[in-house]
TORZA-440126 format. One record per residue (C-alpha): y, z, x. Coordinates in steps of 0.25 Angstrom, whole numbers. Last residue first. Layout:
# residues N
     py     pz     px
      Y      Z      X
...
***
This chain:
# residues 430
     py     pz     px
    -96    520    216
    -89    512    222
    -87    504    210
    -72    508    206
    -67    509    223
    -54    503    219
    -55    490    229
    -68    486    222
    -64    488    207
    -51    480    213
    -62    469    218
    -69    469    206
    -58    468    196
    -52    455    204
    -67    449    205
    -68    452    190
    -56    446    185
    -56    446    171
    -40    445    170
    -40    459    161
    -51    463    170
    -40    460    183
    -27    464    178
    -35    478    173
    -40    481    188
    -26    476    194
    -19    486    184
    -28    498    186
    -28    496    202
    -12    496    200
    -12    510    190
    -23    518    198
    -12    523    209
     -4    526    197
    -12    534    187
    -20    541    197
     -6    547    203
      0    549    188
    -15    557    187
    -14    566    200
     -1    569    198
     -2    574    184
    -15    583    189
     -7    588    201
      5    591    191
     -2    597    180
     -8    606    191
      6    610    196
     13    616    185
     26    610    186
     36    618    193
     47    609    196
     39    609    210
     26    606    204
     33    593    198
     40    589    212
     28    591    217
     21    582    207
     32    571    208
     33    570    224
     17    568    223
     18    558    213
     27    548    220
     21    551    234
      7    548    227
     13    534    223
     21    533    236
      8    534    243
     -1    524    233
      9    514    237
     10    515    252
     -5    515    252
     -5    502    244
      6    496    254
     -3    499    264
    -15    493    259
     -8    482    257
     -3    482    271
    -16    482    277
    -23    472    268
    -20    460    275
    -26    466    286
    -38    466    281
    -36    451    282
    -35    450    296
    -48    461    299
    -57    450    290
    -51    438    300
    -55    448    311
    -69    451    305
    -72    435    303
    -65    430    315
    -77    440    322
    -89    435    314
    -84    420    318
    -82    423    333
    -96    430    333
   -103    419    326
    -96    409    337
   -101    417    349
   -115    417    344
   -114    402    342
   -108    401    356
   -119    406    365
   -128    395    360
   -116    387    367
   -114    394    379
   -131    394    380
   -130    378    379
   -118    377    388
   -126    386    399
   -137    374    398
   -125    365    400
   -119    372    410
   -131    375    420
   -134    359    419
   -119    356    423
   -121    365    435
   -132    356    440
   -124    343    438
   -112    350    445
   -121    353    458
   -128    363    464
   -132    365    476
   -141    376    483
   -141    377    497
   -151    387    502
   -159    374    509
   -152    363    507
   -155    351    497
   -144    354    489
   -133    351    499
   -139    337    497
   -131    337    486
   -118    337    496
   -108    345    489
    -94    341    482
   -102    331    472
    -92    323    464
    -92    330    455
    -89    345    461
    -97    355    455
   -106    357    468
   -111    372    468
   -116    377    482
   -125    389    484
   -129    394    496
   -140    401    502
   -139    407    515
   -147    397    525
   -142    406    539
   -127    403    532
   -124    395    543
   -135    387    541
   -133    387    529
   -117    382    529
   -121    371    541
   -130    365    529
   -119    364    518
   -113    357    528
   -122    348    531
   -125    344    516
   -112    343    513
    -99    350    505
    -87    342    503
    -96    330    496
    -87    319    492
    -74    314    480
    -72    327    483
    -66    333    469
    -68    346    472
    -78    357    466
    -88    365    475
    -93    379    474
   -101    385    485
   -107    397    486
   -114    405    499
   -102    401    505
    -98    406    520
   -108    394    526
    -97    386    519
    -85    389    528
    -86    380    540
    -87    368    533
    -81    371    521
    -67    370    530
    -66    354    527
    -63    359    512
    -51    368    513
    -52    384    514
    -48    395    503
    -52    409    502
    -54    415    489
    -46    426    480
    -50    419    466
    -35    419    463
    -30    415    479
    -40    406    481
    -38    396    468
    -23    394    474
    -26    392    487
    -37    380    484
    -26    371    479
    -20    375    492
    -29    374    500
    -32    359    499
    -46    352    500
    -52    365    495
    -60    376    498
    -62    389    491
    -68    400    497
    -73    411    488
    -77    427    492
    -76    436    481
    -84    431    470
    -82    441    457
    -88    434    448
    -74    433    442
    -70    427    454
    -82    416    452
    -78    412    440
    -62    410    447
    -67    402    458
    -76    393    448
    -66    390    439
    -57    386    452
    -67    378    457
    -68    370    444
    -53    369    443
    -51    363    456
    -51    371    470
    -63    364    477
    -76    369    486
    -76    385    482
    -85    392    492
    -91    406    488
    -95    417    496
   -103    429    491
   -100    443    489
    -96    443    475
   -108    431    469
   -119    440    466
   -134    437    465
   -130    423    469
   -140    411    462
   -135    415    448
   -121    418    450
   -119    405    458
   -123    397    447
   -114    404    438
   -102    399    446
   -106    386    444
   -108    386    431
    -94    393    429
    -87    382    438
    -95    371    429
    -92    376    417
   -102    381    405
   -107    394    413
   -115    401    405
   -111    416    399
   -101    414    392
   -106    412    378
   -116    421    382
   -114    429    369
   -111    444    365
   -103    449    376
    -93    435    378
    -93    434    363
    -89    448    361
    -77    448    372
    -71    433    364
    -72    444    351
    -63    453    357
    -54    443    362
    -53    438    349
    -50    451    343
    -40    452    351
    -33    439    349
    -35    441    335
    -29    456    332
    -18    452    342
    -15    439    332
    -16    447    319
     -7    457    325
      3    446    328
      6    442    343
     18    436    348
     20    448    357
     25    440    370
     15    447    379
      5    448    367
      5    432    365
      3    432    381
     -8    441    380
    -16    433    370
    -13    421    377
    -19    428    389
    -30    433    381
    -34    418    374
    -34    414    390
    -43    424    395
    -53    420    384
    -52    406    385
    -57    407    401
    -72    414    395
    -78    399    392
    -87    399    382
    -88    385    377
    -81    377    388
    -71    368    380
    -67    382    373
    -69    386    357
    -78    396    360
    -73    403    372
    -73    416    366
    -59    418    365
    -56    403    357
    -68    407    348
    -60    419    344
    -47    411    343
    -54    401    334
    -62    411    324
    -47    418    322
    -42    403    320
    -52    400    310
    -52    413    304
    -35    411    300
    -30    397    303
    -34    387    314
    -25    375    318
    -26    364    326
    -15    357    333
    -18    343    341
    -15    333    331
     -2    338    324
      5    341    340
     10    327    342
     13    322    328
     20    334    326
     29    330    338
     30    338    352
     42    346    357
     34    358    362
     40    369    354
     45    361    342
     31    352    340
     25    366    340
     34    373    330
     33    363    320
     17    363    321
     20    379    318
     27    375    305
     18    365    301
      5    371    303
     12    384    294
     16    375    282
     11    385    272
     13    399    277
      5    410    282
     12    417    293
      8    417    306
     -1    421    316
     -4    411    329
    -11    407    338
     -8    395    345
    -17    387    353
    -15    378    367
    -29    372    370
    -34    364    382
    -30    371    396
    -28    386    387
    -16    387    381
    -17    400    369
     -3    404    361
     -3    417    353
      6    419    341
     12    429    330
     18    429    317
     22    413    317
     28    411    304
     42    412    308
     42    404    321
     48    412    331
     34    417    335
     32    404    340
     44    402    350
     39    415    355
     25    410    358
     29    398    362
     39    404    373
     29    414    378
     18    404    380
     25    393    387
     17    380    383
     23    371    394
      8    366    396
      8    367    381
     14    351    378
      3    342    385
     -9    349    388
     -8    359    375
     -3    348    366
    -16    338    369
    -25    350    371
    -23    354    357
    -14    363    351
    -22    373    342
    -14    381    332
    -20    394    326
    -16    403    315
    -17    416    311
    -10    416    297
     -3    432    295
    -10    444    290
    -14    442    276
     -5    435    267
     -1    440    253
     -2    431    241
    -16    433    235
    -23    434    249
    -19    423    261
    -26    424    275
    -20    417    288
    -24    409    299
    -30    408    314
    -33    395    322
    -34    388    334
    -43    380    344
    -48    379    358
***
């Protein structure tokens, strides 16, 4: 839920371009980003002359820029300016709800971001899929710079390390996850059973799609309305049936998720009763997370009827919550050892085209005195004079540059300076 990303100056040459984070709270991204066409704000942000690269992220609370650009003063101004322009808004407006991140800070933030640390529910494995798909959409539209790629990837990369070497994830911290997990640890295997989703809110839905993943394949869902419930059915692949059809249908649940906003029980005692019966006294297991109480607590007295209810789910998450956060510690010192090798990868970068440009030069240098020696031996010159001549005005000018900066520097009695170019010429290995 943040931003960030910057840029690194040395002596008068950038390295790389600023990597730069904007964070447009909640209060813009409810109001003003729900219009927020991707495509045509990325476009309309490369078109801004500083801006090398960008990826946008909206989740349901945070909208987030990434961004490379060009170091310059006056940078926040600039791209505030663009804001208020694009979405018609006031300075006074948008001012109190950006926050910005530069360089290690915003590569540490997009990190965190990936692997859940920086989410309402610590840990949560949705953010994930939705950096990627903003991600992908920047790739689609190719507003992406290298530096952005490179970190984007690399986050990803890191977000998989936290998943495989702490258990961030691993406890359920949401009630439709909790509840879910609870089902996992009283049924061997949940694949071949049947399971009844009572509801077709937000919380059902969350449970519908955990269970998909766990590869569920036989889920009713019944709802005052089918429609509301068609539309859940068809992409978790479930049969659909109204409320006052429980009756007749629950003895075919061996699970029962319920989540409405009855203002009474849907599910009695009674009925709960005919269900065993019918069942021959098969177990089943019935997770009331609806407040009010969709289920009888009486339910719970039954024989091979086993109810629980939000307040006992509520206990599961706040021990889970405990481990999550123990959990986190680990996962923060990996964030921070992995900004640290990506922002040193960034500045090597930097020294890319130098090096370049130094090869270039000691290329034209030998070129310069290869085309004079041969064209010297071919005038008939004796050849070994040559070769030794070569080899000297070759040693005399490679050597002339690093002998100018190291006599610059004892003359200036800058000791660090001579150290570091004793360093970079090899004089004290050995």
């Amino acid at each position: 839920m943040s931003t960030e990303k910057n840029m690194f100056r040395s002596k008068g040459f950038f390295i790389g371009y600023t990597l730069l984070v904007i964070l447009i709270s909640s209060l813009i991204t409810t109001a003003y980003f729900h219009y927020f066409v991707l495509n045509q704000a990325l476009v309309s942000l490369l078109q801004q002359p500083l801006v090398q690269g960008g990826v946008v992220l909206s989740t349901c609370n945070r909208t987030e820029l990434y961004l490379s650009v060009e170091q310059q003063e006056h940078i926040h101004e600039q791209l505030v300016t663009w804001l208020c322009e694009y979405h018609r808004l006031r300075p006074e407006e948008v001012s109190k709800s950006l926050y910005w991140h530069h360089g290690d800070e915003a590569v540490s933030h997009l990190m965190r971001v990936a692997s859940g640390l920086d989410s309402l529910v610590l840990g949560e494995p949705q953010i994930l899929g939705q950096v990627k798909k903003a991600f992908a959409e920047s790739q689609r539209g190719q507003s992406l710079s290298g530096e952005l790629e490179r970190l984007f990837q690399k986050s990803f990369s890191v977000a998989k390390r936290v998943r495989t070497e702490t258990e961030i994830g691993a406890s359920a911290v949401s009630v439709a996850f909790a509840a879910c997990t609870l089902a996992r640890q009283i049924f061997e295997s949940l694949a071949e059973l049947n399971v009844l989703l009572v509801g077709a809110g937000e919380t059902i839905e969350l449970v519908a799609r955990h269970l998909r993943e766990h590869k569920v394949r036989h889920m009713i869902i019944a709802n005052r309305t089918r429609e509301r419930a068609q539309l859940l059915a068809d992409e978790v692949g479930a049969e659909v049936i109204t409320l006052p059809e429980i009756d007749e249908r629950l003895a075919d649940a061996d699970i029962i998720i319920s989540s409405t906003a009855s203002p009474l029980p849907i599910i009695g005692k009674g009925m709960v009763e005919r269900a065993l019966k019918a069942r021959r006294n098969q177990p089943m297991l019935l997770v009331d997370i609806a407040v009010p109480r969709d289920i009888e607590p009486e339910v719970g007295k039954l024989a091979n009827a086993y109810l629980y209810s939000v307040d006992d789910l509520h206990a599961i998450i706040q021990s889970n919550l405990a481990q999550r956060k123990a959990a986190a510690v680990q996962a923060e010192s990996i964030v921070q050892q992995e900004s640290i090798n990506f922002m040193a990868w960034l500045r090597s970068q930097g020294a890319v085209e130098t090096i370049r440009d130094y090869r270039s030069q000691a290329d034209q240098i030998r070129a310069e005195m290869e085309a004079k020696a041969l064209a010297a031996i071919a005038q008939g010159a004796d050849v070994e004079q040559v070769i030794h001549e070569l080899a000297h005005r070759l040693t005399n000018r490679l050597i002339h540059a690093p002998t100018k900066s190291l006599q610059q520097a004892a003359g200036d009695g800058d000791v660090e300076r001579l150290q570091i170019l004793r360093d970079s010429l090899g004089l004290d290995q050995h």
